[in-house]
N, C-alpha and C positions, 0 to 999 in steps of 0.2 A: 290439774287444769286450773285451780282456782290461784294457785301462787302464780303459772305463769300470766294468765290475766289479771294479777295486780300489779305485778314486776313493770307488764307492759304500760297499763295505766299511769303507774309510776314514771314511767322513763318519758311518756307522752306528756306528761305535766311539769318534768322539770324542762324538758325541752323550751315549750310555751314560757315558759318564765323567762330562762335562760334569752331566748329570744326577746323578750320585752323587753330586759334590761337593755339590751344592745341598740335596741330604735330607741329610746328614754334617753339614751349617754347620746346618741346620735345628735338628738333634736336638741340635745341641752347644747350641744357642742356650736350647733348650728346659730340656734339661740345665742351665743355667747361672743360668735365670729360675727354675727349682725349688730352686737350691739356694740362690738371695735370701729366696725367701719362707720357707724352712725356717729361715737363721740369721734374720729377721727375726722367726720365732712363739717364738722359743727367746730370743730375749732379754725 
């Protein structure tokens, strides 16, 4: 009982991460496409 609720814990916590990186890379991405069109209306 006590391996398979760590296994789970486990898997519930990489999940969370795994997740985070993806909205992070998201909003960098996002971040990065605003700051093209910005120098692009200023020139």
């Amino acid at each position: 009982m006590t391996r398979t609720v760590k296994a789970l814990l486990l898997l519930i916590i990489a999940s969370a991460l795994l997740s985070g990186c993806n909205t992070t890379r998201g909003v960098g991405e996002d971040i990065k496409d605003l700051g093209s069109i910005i120098s692009n209306a200023a020139s």
